[in-house]
C-alpha positions as CSV (number, residue, x, y, z in Angstrom):
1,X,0.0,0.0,0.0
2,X,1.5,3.5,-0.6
3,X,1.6,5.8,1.8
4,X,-0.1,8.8,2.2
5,X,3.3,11.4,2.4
6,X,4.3,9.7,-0.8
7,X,0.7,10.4,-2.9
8,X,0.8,13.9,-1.3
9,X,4.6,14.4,-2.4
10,X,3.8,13.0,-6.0
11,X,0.4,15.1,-6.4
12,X,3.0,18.5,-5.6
13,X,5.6,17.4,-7.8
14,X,2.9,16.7,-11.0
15,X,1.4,20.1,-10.1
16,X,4.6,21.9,-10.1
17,X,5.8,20.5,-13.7
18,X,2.3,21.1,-14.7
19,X,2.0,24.9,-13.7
20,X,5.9,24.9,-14.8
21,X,4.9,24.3,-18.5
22,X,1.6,26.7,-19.0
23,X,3.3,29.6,-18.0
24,X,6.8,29.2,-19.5
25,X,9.7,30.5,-18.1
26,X,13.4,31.4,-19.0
27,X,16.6,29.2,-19.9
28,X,19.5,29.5,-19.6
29,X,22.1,28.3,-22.4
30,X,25.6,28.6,-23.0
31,X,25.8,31.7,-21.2
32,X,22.7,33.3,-22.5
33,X,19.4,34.1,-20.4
34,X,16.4,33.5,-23.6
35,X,12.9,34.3,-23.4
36,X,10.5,31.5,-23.1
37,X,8.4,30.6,-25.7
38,X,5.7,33.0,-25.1
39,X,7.1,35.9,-25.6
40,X,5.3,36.5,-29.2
41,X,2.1,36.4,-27.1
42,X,3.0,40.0,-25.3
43,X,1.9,43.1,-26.8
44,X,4.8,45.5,-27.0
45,X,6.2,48.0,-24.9
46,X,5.5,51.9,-25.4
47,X,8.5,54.2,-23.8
48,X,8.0,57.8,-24.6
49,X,10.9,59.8,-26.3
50,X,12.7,61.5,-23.8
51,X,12.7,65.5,-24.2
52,X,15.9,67.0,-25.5
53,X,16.5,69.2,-22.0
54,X,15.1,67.2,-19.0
55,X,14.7,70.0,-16.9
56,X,11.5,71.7,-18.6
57,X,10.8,74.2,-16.0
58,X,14.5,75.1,-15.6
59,X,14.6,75.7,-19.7
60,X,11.6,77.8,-19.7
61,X,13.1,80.1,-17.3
62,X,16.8,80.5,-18.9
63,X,14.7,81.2,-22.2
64,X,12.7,83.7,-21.1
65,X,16.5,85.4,-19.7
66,X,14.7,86.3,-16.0
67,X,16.4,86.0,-12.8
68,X,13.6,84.3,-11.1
69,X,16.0,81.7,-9.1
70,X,16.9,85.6,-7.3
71,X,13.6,86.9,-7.0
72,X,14.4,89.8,-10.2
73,X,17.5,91.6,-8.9
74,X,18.6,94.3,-10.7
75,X,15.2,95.6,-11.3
76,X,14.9,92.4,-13.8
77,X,17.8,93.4,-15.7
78,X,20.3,90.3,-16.9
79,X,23.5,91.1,-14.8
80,X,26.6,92.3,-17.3
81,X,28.9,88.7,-18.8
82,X,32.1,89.1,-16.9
83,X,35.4,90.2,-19.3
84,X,36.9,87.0,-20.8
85,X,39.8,85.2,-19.8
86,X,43.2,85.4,-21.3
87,X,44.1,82.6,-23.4
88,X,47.3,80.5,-23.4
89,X,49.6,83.6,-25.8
90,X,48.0,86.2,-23.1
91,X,45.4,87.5,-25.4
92,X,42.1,87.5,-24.5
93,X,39.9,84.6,-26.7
């Protein structure tokens, strides 16, 4: 007569291989991880296009030339470029 640990171990193991091969899983050959056999089945992936300049909000204020990160100093006026370096002869670039 078989035991009953033995039917209960068997019924596990049948339901694992079972469940195993419905929903597929990945392999690993040679050094390579491939995609089980249902991977036609998916629908595809959408990823939005990144923008060119991450930092929308950040662009939006250096084009419209405001110092809002200081709260408008200068009465809103764009502070005057420093006076360029010298270059490696002494004259300035």
């Amino acid at each position: 007569m078989i035991k009953q640990s033995t039917i209960r171990a068997l019924g596990i193991g049948i339901f694992a291989m079972a469940l195993g091969s419905v929903t597929g899983c990945q392999t690993h050959i040679a050094g390579m991880t491939l995609p089980s056999g249902h991977y036609m089945e998916h629908p595809p992936q959408y990823f939005a296009p990144s923008p060119f300049f991450p930092l929308s909000k950040e662009l939006a204020s250096i084009e419209a030339g405001g110092n809002n990160a200081q709260g408008g100093v200068n009465g809103g006026a764009a502070a005057p470029l420093p006076a360029p370096l010298p270059g490696p002869n002494g004259l300035p670039n």
